[in-house]
TORSEGU-173016 format. One line per 5 residues: for each residue x, y, z of C-alpha. Coordinates in nm, 3 decimals. Layout:
<pts>
X,Y,Z; ...
</pts>
This chain:
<pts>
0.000,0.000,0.000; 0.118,0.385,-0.083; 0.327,0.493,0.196; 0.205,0.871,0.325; 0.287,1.124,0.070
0.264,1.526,-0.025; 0.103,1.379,-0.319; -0.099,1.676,-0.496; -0.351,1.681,-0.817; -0.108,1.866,-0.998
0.129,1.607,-1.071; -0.093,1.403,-1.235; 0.046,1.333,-1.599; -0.152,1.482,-1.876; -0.255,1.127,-2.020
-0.454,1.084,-1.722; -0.671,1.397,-1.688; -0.733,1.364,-2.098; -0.848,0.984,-1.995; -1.080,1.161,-1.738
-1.243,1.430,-1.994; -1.324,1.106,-2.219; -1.465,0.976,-1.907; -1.635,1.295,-1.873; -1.796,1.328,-2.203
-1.908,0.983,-2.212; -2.079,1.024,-1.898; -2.270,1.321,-2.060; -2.427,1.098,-2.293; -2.447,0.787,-2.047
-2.646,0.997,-1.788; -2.836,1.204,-1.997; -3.018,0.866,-2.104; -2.972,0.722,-1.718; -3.084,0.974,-1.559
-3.425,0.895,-1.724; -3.451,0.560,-1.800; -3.590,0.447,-1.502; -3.903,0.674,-1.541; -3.928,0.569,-1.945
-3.914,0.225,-1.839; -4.203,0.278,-1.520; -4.376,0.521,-1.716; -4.375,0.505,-2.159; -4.289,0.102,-2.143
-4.478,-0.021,-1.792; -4.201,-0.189,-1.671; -4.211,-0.289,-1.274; -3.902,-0.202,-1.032; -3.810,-0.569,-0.986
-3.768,-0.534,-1.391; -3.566,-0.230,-1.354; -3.389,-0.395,-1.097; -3.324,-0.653,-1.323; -3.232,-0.478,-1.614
-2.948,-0.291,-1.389; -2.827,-0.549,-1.268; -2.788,-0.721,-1.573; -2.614,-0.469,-1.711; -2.388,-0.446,-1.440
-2.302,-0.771,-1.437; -2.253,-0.775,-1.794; -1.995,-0.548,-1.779; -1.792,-0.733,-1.504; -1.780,-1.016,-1.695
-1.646,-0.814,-2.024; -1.392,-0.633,-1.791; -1.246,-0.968,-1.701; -1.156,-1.095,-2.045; -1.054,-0.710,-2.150
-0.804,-0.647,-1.836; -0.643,-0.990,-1.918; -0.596,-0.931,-2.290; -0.484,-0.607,-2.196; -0.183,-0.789,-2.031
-0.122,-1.006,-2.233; -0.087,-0.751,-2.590; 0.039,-0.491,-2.399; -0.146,-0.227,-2.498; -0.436,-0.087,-2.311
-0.541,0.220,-2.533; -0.667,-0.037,-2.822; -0.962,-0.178,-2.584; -1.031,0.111,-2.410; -1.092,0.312,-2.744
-1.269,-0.046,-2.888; -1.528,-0.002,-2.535; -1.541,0.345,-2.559; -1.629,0.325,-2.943; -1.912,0.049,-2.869
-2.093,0.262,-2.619; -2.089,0.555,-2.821; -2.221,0.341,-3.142; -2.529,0.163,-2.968; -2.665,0.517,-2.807
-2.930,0.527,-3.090; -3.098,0.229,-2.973; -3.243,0.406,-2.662; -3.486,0.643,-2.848; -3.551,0.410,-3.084
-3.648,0.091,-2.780; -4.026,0.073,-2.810; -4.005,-0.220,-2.571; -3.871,-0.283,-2.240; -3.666,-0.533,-2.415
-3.516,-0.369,-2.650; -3.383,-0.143,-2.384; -3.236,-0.421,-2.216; -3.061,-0.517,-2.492; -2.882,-0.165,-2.578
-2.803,-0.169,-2.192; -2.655,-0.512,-2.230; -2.422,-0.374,-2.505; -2.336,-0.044,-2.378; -2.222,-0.214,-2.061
-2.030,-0.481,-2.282; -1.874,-0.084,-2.384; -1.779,-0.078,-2.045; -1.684,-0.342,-1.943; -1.442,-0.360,-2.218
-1.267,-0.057,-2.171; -1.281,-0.025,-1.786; -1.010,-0.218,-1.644; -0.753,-0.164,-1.908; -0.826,0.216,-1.861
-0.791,0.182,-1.481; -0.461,-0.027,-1.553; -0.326,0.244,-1.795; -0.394,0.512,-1.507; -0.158,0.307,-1.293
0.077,0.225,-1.588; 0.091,0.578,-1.624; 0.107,0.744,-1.274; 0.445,0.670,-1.025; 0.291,0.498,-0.666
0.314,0.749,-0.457; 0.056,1.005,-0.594; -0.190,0.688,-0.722; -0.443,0.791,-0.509; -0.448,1.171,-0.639
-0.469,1.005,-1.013; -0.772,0.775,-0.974; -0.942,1.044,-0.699; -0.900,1.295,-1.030; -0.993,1.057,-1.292
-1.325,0.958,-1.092; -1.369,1.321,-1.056; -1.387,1.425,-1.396; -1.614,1.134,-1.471; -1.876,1.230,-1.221
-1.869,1.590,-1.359; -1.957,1.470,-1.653; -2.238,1.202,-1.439; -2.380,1.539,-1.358; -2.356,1.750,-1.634
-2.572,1.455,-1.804; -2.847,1.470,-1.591; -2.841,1.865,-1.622; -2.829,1.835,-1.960; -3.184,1.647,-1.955
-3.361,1.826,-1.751; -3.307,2.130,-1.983; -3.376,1.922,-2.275; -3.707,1.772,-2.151; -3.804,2.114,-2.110
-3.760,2.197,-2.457; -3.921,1.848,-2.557; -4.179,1.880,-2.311; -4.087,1.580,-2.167; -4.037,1.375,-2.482
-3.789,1.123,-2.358; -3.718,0.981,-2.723; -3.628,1.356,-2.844; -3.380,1.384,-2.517; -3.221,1.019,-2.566
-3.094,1.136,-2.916; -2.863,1.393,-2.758; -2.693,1.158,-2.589; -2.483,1.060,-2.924; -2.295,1.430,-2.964
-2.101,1.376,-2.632; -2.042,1.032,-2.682; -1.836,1.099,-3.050; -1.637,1.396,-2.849; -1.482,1.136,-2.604
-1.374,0.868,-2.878; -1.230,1.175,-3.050; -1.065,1.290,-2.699; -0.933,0.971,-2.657; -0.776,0.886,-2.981
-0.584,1.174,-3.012; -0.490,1.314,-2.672; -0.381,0.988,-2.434; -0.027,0.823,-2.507; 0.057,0.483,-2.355
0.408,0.440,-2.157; 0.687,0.275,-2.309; 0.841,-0.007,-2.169; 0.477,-0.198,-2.130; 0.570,-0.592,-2.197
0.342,-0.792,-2.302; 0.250,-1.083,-2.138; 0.211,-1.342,-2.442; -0.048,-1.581,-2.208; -0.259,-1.751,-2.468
-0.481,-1.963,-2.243; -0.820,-1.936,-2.034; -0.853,-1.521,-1.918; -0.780,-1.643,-1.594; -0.493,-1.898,-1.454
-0.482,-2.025,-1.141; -0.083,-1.991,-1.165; -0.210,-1.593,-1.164; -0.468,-1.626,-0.913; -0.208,-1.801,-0.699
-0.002,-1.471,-0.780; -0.241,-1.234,-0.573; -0.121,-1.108,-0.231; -0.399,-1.224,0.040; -0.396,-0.809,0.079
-0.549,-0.792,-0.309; -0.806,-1.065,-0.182; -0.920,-0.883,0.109; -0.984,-0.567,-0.154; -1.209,-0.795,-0.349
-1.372,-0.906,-0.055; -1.408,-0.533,0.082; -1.543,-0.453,-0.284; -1.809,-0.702,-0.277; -1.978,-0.591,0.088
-1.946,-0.257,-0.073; -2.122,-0.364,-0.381; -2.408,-0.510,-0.189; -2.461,-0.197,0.021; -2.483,0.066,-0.286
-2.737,-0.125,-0.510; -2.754,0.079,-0.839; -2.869,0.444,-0.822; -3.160,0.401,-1.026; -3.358,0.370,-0.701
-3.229,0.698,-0.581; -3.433,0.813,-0.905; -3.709,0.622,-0.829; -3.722,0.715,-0.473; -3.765,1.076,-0.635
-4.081,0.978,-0.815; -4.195,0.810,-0.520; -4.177,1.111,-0.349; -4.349,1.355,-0.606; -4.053,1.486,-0.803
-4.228,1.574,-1.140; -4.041,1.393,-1.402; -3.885,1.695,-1.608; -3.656,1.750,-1.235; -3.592,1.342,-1.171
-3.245,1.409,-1.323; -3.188,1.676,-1.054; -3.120,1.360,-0.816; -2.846,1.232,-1.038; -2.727,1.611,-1.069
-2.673,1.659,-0.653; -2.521,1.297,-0.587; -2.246,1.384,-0.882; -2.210,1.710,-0.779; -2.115,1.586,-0.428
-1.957,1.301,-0.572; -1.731,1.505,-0.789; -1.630,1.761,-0.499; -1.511,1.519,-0.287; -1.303,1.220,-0.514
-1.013,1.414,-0.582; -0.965,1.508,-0.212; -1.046,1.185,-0.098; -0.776,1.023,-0.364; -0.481,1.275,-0.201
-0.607,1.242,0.191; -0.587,0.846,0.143; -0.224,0.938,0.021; -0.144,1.092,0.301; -0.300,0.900,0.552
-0.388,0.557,0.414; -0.681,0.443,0.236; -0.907,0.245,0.501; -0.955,0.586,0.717; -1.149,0.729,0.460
-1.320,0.424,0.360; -1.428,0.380,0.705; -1.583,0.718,0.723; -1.718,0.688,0.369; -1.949,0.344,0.472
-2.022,0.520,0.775; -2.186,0.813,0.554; -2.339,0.582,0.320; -2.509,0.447,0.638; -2.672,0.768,0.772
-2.801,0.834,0.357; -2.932,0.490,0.340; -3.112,0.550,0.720; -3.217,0.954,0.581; -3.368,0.756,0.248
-3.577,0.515,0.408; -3.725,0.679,0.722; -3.707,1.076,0.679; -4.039,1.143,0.451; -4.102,1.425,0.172
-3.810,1.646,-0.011; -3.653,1.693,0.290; -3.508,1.317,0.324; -3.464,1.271,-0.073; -3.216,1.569,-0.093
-3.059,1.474,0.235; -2.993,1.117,0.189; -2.899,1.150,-0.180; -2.644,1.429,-0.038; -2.483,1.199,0.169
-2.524,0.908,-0.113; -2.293,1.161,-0.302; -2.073,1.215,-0.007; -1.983,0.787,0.038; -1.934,0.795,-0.337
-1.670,1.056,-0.344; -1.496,0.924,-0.030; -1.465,0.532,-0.148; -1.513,0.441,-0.575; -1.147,0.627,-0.649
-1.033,0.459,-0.352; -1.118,0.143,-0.412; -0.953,0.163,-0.757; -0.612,0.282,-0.618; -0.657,-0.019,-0.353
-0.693,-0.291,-0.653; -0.349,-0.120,-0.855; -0.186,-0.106,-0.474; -0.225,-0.490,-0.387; -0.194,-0.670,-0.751
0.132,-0.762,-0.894; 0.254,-0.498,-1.179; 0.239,-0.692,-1.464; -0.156,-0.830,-1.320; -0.326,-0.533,-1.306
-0.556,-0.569,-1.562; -0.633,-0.893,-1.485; -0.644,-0.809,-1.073; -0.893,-0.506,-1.170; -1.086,-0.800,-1.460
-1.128,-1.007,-1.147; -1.226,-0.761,-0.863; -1.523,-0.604,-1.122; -1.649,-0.935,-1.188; -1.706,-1.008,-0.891
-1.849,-0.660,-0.789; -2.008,-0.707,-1.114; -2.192,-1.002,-0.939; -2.252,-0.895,-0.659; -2.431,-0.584,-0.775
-2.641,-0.783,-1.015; -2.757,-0.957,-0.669; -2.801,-0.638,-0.459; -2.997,-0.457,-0.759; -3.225,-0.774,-0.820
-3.266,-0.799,-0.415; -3.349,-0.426,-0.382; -3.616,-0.413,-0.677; -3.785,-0.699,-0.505; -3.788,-0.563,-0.142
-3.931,-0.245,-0.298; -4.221,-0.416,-0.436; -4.302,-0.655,-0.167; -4.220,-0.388,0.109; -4.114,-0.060,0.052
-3.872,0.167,-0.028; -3.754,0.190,0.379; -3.682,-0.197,0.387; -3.495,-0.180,0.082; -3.269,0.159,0.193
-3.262,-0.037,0.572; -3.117,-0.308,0.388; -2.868,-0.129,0.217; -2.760,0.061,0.559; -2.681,-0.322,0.733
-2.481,-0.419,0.485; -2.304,-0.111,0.488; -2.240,-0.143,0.825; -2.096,-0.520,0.792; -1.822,-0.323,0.527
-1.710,-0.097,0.801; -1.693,-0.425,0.978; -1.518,-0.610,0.702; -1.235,-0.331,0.710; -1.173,-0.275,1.080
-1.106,-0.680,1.076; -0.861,-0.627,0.765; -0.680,-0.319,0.936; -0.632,-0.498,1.227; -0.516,-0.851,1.117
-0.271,-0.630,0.912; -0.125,-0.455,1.211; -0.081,-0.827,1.394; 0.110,-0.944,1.110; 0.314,-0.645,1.069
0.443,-0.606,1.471
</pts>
């Protein structure tokens, strides 16, 4: 793990921040069609939230399983910028589909291939980032990286609610949109990020993953996955933040507003986050993250009206900012160098999995019982992270005096 640092934003290398504006732009036109979807599904295709549920955590899942294959390959060519521009590329070439979807499953099947997007390019890109930046201000690089992205996760959202205006609330009209910003990051990408020389190729030709690399992994990089999972489980996807906002009475021209003040929050707070862990060590501000994500998950389910949506989703915002960088920089700290893309393949499938489970679990305890039960839910298993880590930090200091 990074050893205490002055690490600061500003000596992130350029390849970096350019990787974060592609993330930025393509999380314009991911979240201007995310930020809605949930309501076109409830509302123009009658879908139910188990469905939605579903389709996220299908999608989700999806993507794990892509980033698996695309991390190893990555290793094994040597060159991370060709799949990252080949995932990047996908999502931006299937974002027609959603305003053309006249069924709920056609819309699961341009989710399913914009999160095979993503999943391709994902853990190469978070590989590159470490390729790229020297350990000690790792943190600072994935904390700015994430950053960018969520500015662009809330830009999106803002971006819709200005459109449906114009529409009047014509979702199809919005969804087109979505494509502009989604052509600016493949062009961002391909010509302003530069791989590292001295990358060696791996030359593995078998099965994505070996259980000569497996037995590779420090028990440290198992206890991240393990961390990662728990985590997983207690931030089921955010589309029932969105729904929670219907629930509520938020008129469906401001639903994106939700997405807008999590990413906002979000966005403030991952850069920071990325240099404190730096300087004082990552499970600190994990710690306090979960214990955030706690109090939003307790505000969600039991405070009523505006008053508890714009709390808890502040605080939802809050736990994001303060652990998804981290976790990132955790992965590239415990896997062995030439690994990463397969260590960072392997820790999103299985948070892959495990949010397929917690979305499909949260859509069903929200139609059987409620939105609290579901949020109440989310809070214990939050709670049994902040567990998890206390356990980890401690068996580390026994084996280390």
């Amino acid at each position: 793990m990074a050893e205490p640092s002055q690490a600061s934003w500003r000596q992130v290398p350029r390849s970096v921040v350019v990787l974060g504006l592609v993330s930025l732009f393509m999380d314009v036109s991911s979240e201007l069609v995310h930020s809605l979807l949930p309501a076109f599904l409830v509302v123009t295709l009658g879908a139910s939230t188990v469905m939605v549920g579903i389709i996220e955590g299908i999608a989700e899942a999806t993507a794990a399983i892509a980033k698996v294959f695309s991390g190893t390959i990555s290793d094994r060519i040597g060159k991370r910028k060709l799949l990252v521009g080949l995932g990047y590329g996908l999502a931006a070439v299937i974002k027609p589909i959603f305003p053309l979807a006249g069924s709920v499953g056609a819309v699961l099947a341009a989710r399913f291939v914009d999160r095979i997007g993503k999943g391709i390019r994902d853990a190469p890109r978070d590989a590159l980032v470490a390729d790229i930046t020297p350990p000690e201000i790792r943190g600072a690089a994935f904390g700015m990286r994430q950053a960018l992205d969520t500015v662009g996760a809330f830009a999106g959202p803002l971006l819709a609610i200005a459109l449906m205006a114009i529409y009047a609330n014509d979702f199809r009209a919005v969804f087109w949109w979505a494509v502009v910003p989604a052509a600016i990051a493949v062009a961002l990408l391909v010509l302003g990020v530069q791989e590292p020389a001295g990358i060696r190729p791996s030359g593995q030709k078998n099965w994505p993953i070996r259980r000569a690399d497996l037995a590779r992994m420090t028990d440290a990089y198992w206890w991240v996955v393990v961390i990662g999972i728990v985590f997983t489980m207690a931030r089921f996807s955010e589309a029932f933040l969105l729904l929670k906002g219907q629930q509520v009475g938020l008129p469906l021209a401001l639903l994106p507003l939700v997405m807008v003040l999590m990413n906002l929050v979000y966005a403030v707070l991952a850069t920071p986050a990325g240099v404190l862990s730096d300087r004082i060590g990552r499970h600190r501000v994990l710690i306090a993250g979960l214990l955030i994500l706690v109090a939003a998950d307790l505000v969600l389910g039991f405070v009523p009206g505006f008053t508890g949506l714009f709390v808890g989703v502040t605080l939802w915002g809050a736990y994001m900012g303060l652990s998804q960088g981290l976790l990132s920089a955790l992965v590239a700290d415990t896997a062995p160098d030439d690994l990463r893309g397969t260590a960072f393949g392997i820790f999103n499938l299985v948070t892959g999995i495990a949010l397929l489970a917690a979305s499909t679990l949260a859509g069903v305890l929200w139609q059987r019982y409620g939105s609290s039960v579901t949020f109440a839910a989310g809070a214990a298993f939050a709670g049994a992270a902040v567990v998890a880590l206390i356990v980890r930090k401690k068996l580390s200091i026994v084996r280390d005096s």
